[in-house]
ZATOR-196197 format. One record per residue (C-alpha): x negated, y negated, z negated; residue number from 1; chain; residue in one letter. Coordinates in pm, 1 decimal. Example, Ala and Ser with C-alpha at 12.3 -4.5 7.8 and 13.67 -1.06 7.14 Angstrom:
BEGIN
+----------+----------+----------+-----+-------+-----+
:       px :       py :       pz :   n : chain : res :
+----------+----------+----------+-----+-------+-----+
:  -1230.0 :    450.0 :   -780.0 :   1 :     A :   a :
:  -1367.0 :    106.0 :   -714.0 :   2 :     A :   s :
+----------+----------+----------+-----+-------+-----+
END
This chain:
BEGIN
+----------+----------+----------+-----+-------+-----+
:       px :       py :       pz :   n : chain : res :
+----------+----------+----------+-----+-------+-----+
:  -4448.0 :    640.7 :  -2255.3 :   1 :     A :   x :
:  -4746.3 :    693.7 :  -2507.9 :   2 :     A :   x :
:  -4787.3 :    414.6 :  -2748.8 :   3 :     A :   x :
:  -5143.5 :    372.3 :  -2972.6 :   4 :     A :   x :
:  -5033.8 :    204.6 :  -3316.2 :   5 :     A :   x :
:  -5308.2 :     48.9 :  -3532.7 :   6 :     A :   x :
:  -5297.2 :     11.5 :  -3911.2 :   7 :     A :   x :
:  -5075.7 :    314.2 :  -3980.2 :   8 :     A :   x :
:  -5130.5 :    353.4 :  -4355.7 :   9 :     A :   x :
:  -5024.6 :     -0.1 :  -4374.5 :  10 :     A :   x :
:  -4641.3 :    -67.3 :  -4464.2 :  11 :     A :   x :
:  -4579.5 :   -205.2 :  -4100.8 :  12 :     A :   x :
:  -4833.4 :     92.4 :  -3921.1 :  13 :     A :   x :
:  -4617.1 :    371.0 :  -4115.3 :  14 :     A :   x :
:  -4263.8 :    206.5 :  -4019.8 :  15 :     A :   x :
:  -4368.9 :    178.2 :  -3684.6 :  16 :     A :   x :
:  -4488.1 :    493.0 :  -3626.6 :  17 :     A :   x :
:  -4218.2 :    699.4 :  -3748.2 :  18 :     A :   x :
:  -3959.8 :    473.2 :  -3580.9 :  19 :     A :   x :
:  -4094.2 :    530.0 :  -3245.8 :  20 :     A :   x :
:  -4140.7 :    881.8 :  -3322.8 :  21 :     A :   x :
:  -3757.5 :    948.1 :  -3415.2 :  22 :     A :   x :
:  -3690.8 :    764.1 :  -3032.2 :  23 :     A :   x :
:  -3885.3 :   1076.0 :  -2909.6 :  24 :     A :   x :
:  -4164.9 :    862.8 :  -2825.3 :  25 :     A :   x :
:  -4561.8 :    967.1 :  -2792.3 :  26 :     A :   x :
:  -4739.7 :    810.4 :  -3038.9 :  27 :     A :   x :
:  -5061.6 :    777.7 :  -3154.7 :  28 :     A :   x :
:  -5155.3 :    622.1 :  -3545.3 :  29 :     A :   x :
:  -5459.9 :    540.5 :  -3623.7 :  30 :     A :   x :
:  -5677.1 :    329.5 :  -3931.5 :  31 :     A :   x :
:  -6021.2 :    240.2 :  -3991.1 :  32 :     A :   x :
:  -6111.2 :    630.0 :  -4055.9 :  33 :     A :   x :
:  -6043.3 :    712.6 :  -3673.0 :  34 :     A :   x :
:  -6066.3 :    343.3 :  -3472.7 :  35 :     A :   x :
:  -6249.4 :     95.9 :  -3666.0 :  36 :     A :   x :
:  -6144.2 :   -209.6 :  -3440.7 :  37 :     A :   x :
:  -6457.7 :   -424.5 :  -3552.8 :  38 :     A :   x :
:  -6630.7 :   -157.8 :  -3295.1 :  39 :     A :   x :
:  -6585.4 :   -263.0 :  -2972.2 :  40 :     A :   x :
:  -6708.8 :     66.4 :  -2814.4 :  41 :     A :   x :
:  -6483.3 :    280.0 :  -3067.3 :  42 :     A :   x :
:  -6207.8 :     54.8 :  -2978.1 :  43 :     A :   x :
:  -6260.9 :    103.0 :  -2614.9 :  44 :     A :   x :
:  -6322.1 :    535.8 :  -2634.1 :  45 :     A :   x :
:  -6022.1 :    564.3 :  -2863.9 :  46 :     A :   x :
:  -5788.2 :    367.4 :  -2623.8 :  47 :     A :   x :
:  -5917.8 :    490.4 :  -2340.1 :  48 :     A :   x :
:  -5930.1 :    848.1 :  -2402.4 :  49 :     A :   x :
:  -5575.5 :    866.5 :  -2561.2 :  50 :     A :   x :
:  -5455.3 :    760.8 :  -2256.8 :  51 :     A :   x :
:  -5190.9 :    520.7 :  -2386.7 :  52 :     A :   x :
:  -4925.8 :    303.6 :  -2215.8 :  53 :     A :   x :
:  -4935.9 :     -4.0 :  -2473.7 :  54 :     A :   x :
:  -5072.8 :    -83.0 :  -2815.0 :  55 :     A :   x :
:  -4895.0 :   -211.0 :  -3134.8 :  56 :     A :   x :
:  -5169.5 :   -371.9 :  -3350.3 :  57 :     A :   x :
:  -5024.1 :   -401.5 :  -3710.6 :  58 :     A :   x :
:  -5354.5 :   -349.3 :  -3869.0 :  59 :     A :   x :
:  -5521.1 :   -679.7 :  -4026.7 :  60 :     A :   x :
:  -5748.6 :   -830.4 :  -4244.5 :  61 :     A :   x :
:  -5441.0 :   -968.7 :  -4456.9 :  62 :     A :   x :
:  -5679.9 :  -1023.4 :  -4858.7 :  63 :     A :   x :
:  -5533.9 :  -1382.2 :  -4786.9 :  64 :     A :   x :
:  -5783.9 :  -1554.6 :  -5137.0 :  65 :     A :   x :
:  -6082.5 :  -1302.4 :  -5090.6 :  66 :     A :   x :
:  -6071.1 :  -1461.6 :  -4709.6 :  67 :     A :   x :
:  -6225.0 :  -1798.0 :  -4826.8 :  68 :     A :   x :
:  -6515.2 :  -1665.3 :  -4963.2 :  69 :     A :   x :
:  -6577.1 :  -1435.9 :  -4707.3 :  70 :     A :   x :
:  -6438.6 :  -1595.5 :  -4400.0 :  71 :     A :   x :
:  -6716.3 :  -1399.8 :  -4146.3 :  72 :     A :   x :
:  -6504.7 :  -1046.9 :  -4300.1 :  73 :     A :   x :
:  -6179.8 :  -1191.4 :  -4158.8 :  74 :     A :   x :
:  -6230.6 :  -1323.5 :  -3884.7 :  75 :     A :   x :
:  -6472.2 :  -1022.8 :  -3807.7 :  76 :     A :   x :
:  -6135.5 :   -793.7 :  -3812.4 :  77 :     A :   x :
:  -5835.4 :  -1058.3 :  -3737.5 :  78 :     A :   x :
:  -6024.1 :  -1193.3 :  -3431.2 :  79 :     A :   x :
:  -6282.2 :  -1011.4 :  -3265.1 :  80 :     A :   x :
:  -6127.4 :   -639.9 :  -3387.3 :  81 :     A :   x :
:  -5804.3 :   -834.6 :  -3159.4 :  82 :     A :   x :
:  -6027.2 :   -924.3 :  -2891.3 :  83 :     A :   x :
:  -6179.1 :   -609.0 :  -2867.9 :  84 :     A :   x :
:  -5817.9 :   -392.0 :  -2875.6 :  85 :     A :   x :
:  -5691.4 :   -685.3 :  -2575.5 :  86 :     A :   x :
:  -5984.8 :   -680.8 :  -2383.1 :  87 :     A :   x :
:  -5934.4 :   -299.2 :  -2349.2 :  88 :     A :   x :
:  -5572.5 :   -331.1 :  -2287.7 :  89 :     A :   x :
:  -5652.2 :   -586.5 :  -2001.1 :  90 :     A :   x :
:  -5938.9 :   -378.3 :  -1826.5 :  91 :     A :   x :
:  -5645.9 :    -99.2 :  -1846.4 :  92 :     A :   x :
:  -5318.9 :   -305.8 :  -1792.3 :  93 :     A :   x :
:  -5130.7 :   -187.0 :  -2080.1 :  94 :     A :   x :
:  -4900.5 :   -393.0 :  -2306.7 :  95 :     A :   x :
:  -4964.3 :   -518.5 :  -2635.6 :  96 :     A :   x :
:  -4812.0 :   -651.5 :  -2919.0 :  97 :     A :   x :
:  -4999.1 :   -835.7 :  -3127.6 :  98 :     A :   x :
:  -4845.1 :   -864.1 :  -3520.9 :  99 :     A :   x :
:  -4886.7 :  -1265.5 :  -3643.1 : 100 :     A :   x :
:  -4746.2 :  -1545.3 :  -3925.9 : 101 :     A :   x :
:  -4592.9 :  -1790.5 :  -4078.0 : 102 :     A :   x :
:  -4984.9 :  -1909.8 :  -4178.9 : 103 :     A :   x :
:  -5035.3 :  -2035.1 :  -3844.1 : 104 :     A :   x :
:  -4835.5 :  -2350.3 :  -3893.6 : 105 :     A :   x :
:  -4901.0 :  -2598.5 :  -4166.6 : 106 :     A :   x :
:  -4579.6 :  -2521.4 :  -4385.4 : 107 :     A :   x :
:  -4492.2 :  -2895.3 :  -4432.2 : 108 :     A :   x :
:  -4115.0 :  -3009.1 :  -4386.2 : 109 :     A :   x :
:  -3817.1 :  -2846.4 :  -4414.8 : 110 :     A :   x :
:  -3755.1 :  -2732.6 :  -4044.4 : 111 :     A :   x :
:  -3753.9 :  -2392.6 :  -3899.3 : 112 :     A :   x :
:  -4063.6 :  -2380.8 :  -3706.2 : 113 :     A :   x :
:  -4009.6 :  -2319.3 :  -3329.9 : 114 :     A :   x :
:  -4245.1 :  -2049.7 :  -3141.9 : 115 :     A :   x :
:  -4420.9 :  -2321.5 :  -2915.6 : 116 :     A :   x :
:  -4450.4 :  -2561.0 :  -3290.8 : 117 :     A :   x :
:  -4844.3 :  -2714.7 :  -3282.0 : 118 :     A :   x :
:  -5008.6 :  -2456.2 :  -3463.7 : 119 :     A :   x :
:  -5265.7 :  -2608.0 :  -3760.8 : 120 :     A :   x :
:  -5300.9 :  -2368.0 :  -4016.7 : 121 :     A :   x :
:  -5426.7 :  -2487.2 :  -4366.4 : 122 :     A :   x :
:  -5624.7 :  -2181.5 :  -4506.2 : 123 :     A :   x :
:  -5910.8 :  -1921.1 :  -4340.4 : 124 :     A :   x :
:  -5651.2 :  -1625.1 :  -4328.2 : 125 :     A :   x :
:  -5402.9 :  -1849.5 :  -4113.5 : 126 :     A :   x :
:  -5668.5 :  -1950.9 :  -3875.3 : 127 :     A :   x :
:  -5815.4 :  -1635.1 :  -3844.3 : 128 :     A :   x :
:  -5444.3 :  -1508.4 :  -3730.2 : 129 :     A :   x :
:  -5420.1 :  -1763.7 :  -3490.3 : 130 :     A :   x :
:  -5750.1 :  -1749.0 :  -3313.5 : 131 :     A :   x :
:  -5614.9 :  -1364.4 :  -3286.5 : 132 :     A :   x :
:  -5306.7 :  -1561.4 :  -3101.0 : 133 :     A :   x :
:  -5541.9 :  -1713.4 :  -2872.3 : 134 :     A :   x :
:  -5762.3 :  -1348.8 :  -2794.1 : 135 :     A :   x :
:  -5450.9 :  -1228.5 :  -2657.7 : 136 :     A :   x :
:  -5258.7 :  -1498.7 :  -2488.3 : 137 :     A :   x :
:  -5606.0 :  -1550.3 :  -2262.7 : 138 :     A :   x :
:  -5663.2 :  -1157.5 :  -2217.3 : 139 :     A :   x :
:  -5385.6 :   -962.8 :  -2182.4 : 140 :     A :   x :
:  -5070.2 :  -1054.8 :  -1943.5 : 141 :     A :   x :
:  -4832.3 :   -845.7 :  -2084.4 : 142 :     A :   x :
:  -4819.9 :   -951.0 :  -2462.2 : 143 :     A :   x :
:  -4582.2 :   -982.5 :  -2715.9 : 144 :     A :   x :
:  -4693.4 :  -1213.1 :  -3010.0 : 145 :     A :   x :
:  -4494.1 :  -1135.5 :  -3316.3 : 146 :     A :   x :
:  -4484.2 :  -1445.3 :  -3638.7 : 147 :     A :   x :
:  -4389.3 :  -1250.8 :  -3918.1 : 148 :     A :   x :
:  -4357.9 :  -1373.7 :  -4307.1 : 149 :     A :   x :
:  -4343.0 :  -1193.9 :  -4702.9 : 150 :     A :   x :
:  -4331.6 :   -823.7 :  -4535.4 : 151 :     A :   x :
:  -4250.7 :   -531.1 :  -4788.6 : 152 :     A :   x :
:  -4212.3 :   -160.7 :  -4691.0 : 153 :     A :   x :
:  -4210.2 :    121.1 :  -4861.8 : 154 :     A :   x :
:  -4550.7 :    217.6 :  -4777.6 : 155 :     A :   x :
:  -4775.1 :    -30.3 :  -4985.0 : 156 :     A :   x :
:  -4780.0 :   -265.1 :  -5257.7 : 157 :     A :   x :
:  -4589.6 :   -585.2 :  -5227.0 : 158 :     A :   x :
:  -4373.0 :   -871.1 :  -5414.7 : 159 :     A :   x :
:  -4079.0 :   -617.0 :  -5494.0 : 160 :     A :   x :
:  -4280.1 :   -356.7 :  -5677.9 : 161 :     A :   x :
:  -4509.3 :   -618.8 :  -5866.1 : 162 :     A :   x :
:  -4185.7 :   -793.0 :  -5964.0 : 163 :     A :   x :
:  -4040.7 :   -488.8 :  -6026.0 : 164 :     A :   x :
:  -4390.3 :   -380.9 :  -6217.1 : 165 :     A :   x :
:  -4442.1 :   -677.3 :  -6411.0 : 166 :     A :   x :
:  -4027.3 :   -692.4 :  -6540.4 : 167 :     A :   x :
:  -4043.4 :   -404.4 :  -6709.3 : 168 :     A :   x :
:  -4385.2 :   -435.9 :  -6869.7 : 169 :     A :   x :
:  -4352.9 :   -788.7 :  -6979.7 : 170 :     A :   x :
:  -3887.0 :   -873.3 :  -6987.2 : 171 :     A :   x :
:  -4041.4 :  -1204.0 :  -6826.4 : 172 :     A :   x :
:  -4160.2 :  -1356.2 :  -6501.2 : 173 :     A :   x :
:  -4295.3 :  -1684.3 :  -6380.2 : 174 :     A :   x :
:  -4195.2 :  -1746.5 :  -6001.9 : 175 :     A :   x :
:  -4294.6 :  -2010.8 :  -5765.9 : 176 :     A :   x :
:  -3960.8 :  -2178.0 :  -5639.4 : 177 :     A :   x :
:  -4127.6 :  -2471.8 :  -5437.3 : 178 :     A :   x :
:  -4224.4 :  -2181.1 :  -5135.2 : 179 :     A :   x :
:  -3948.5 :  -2170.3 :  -4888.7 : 180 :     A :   x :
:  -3925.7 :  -1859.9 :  -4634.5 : 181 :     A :   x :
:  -3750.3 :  -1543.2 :  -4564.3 : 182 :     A :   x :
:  -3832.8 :  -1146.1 :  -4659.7 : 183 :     A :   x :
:  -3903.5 :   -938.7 :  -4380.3 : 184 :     A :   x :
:  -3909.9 :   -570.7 :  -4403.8 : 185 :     A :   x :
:  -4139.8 :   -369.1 :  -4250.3 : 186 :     A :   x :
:  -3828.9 :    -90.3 :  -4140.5 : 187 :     A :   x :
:  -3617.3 :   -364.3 :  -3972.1 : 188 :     A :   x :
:  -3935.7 :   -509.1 :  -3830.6 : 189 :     A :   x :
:  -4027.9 :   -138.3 :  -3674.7 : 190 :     A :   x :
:  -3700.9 :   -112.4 :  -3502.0 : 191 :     A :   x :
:  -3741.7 :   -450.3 :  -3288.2 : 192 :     A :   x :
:  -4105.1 :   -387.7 :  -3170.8 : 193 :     A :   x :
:  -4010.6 :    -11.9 :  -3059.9 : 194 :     A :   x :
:  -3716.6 :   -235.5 :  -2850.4 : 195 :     A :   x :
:  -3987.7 :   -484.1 :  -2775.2 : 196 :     A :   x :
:  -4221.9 :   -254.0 :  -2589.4 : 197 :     A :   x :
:  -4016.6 :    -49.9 :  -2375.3 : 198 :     A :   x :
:  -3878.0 :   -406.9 :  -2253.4 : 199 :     A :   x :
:  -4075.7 :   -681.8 :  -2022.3 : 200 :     A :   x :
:  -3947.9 :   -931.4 :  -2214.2 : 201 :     A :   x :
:  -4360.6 :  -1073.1 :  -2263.0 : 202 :     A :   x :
:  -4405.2 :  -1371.2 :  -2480.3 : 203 :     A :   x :
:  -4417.0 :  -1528.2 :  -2830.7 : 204 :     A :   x :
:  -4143.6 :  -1439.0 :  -3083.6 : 205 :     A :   x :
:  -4033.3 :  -1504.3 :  -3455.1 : 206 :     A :   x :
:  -3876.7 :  -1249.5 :  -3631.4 : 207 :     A :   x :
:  -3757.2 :  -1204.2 :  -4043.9 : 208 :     A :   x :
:  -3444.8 :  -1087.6 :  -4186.4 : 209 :     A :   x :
:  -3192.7 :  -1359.8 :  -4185.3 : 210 :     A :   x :
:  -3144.2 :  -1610.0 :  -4446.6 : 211 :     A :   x :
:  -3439.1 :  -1881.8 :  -4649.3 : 212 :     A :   x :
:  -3502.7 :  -1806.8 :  -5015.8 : 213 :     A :   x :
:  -3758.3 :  -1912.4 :  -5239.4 : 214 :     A :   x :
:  -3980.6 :  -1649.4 :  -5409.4 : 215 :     A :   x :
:  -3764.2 :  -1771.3 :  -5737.3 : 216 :     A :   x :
:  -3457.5 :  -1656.4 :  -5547.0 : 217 :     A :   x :
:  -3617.3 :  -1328.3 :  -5445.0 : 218 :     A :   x :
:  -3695.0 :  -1207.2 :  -5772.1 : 219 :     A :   x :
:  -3401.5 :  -1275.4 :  -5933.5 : 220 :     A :   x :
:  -3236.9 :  -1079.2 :  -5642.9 : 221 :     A :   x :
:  -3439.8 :   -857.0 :  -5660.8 : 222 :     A :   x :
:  -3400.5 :   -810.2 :  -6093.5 : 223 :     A :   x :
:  -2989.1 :   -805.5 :  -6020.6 : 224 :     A :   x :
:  -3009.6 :   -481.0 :  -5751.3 : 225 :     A :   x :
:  -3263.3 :   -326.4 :  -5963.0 : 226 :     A :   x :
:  -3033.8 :   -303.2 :  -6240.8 : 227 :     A :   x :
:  -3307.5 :   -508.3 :  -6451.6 : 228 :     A :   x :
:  -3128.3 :   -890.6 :  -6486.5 : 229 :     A :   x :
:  -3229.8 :   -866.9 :  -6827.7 : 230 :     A :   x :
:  -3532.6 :   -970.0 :  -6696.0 : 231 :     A :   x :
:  -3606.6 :  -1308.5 :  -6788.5 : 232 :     A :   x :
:  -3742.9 :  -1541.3 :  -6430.6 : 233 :     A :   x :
:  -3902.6 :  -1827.1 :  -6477.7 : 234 :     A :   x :
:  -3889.0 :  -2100.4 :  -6201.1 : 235 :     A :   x :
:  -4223.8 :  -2293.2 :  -6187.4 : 236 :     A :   x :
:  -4442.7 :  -2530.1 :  -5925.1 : 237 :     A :   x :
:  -4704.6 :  -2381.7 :  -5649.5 : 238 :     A :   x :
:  -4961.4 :  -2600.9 :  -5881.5 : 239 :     A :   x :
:  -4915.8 :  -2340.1 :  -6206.5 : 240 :     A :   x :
:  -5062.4 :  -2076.8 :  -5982.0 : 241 :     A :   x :
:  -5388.2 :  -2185.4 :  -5873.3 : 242 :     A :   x :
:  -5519.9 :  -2020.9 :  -5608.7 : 243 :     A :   x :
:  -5830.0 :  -2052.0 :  -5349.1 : 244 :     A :   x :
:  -5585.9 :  -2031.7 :  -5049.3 : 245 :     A :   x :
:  -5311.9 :  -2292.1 :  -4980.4 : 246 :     A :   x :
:  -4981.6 :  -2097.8 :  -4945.9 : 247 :     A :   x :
:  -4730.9 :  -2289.1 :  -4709.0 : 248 :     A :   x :
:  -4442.0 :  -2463.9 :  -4891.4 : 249 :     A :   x :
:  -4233.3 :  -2398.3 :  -4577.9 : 250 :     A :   x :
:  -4262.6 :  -2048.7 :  -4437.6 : 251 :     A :   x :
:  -3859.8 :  -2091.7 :  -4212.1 : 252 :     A :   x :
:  -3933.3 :  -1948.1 :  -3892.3 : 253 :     A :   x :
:  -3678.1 :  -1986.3 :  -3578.8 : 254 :     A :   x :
:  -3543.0 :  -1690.5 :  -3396.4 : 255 :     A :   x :
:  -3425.5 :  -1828.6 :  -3100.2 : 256 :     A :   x :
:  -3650.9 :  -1683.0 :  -2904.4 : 257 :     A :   x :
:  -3485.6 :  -1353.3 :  -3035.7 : 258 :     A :   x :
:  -3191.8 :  -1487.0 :  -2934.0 : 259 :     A :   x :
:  -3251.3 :  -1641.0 :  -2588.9 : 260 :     A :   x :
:  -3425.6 :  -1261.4 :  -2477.2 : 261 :     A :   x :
:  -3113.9 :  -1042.4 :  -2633.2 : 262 :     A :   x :
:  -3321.1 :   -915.4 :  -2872.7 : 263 :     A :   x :
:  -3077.7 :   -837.7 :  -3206.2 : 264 :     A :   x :
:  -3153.5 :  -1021.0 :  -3522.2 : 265 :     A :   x :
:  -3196.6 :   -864.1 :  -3878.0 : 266 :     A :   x :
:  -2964.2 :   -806.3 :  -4157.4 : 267 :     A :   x :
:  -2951.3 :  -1058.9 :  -4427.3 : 268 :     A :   x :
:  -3275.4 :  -1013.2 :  -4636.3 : 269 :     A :   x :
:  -3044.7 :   -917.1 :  -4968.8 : 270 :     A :   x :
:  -2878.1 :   -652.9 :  -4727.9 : 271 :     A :   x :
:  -3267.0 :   -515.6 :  -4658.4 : 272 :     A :   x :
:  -3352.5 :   -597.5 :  -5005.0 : 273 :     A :   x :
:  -3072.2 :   -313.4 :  -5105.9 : 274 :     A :   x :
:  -3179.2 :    -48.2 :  -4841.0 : 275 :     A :   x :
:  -3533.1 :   -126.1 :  -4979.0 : 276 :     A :   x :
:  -3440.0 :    -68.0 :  -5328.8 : 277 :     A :   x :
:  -3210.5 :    213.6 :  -5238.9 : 278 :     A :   x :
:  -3531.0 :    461.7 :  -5056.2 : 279 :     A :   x :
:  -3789.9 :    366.4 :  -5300.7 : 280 :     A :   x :
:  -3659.7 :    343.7 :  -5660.8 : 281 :     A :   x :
:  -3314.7 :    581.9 :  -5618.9 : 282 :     A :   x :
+----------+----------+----------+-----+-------+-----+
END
């Protein structure tokens, strides 16, 4: 099996790749610098010419702020750069995976939202991400759709080296504690979707590491492992962080779709928080 990966200097791209590559697995990474998937015909000759069995597409327009003010720019990647990868992989009958979030529900309540939960996202980057749901579902019959929510890997910025960044320059934090979700990370992520596409298990799935948290909760976490919890976090409302995007107050997601296909759920997210902590910073 030969397997084309999009987005591979992302955090999820580089996990990805180099998971499928220790399972002896072909595989081919690629960015914008070698398939710029807002170019339908570069889509298509890069696809084609690799000669690939399935495509993982982890690479997004994900600037989730800079989105409402230039909605055309996301949607121009998160929807027709999708459409373009599945209409190839339907002309050619190859899988694909297709990386999605939390954003595509509303975040009210306090339930876990189910995979087949009406979809009505609240911000451009959420319905750019669904209408990328859509592209697939209509063009390509062997899909897997995968909701994912606060991703870190050691391959990129994220919330753990900001907190990390910002405790040691300032001995004090402000953290929103109204936001309710759950870590995933990027290496435990990696190690599903390389089960995922070997499998003909097609269909919609949710997938974090286990356990809710605020983003509070996370960064005091993450101060205690880090050997920092002299680090001073303050717990504050969504509303003393203004911001141009609404960010879902509930992000819980519901893996029984992981469940009901014998796909294995992830550690705890303190237990990925540690194994995070324990490649990047030791």
């Amino acid at each position: 099996m030969k397997i084309l990966v999009t987005g591979v200097k992302g955090q999820l791209g580089y996990d990805v790749v180099n998971e499928l590559t220790l399972r002896g697995i072909e595989t081919v990474g690629v960015d914008v610098d070698e398939m710029d998937i807002t170019d339908a015909q570069a889509v298509r000759s890069v696809i084609t010419e690799s000669k690939v069995d399935a495509v993982i597409h982890c690479a997004a327009y994900t600037a989730v702020d800079k989105a409402e003010d230039m909605p055309e720019v996301c949607k121009k990647v998160n929807v027709d750069g999708t459409k373009n990868i599945a209409q190839v992989c339907s002309d050619h009958g190859l899988k694909m995976v297709y990386i999605s979030t939390d954003y595509v529900f509303d975040g009210l309540g306090t339930e876990a939202f189910e995979i087949d939960s009406p979809k009505n996202p609240n911000n451009i980057y959420g319905q750019s991400k669904s209408d990328g749901e859509d592209e697939v579902i209509k063009l390509v019959a062997n899909h897997f759709i995968v909701r994912i929510s606060w991703a870190f890997g050691i391959n990129g910025n994220n919330f753990i080296n900001t907190m990390i960044k910002l405790g040691k320059e300032r001995g004090e934090v402000k953290v929103v504690n109204d936001q309710i979700g759950s870590p995933t990370y990027t290496f435990d992520l990696a190690r599903l979707l390389a089960d995922m596409i070997v499998s003909d298990k097609y269909g919609i799935y949710h997938a974090t590491n286990e356990g809710y948290c605020s983003w509070y909760d996370f960064a005091v976490e993450i101060f205690q492992q880090a050997n920092m919890a002299h680090v001073r976090v303050i717990p504050v409302d969504s509303s003393e962080f203004p911001v141009k995007a609404v960010r879902p107050l509930n992000s819980r997601l519901s893996k029984k779709s992981l469940d009901d296909n014998g796909f294995k759920r992830f550690p705890k997210w303190e237990d990925a928080l540690s194994r995070y902590l324990h490649i990047k910073f030791d």
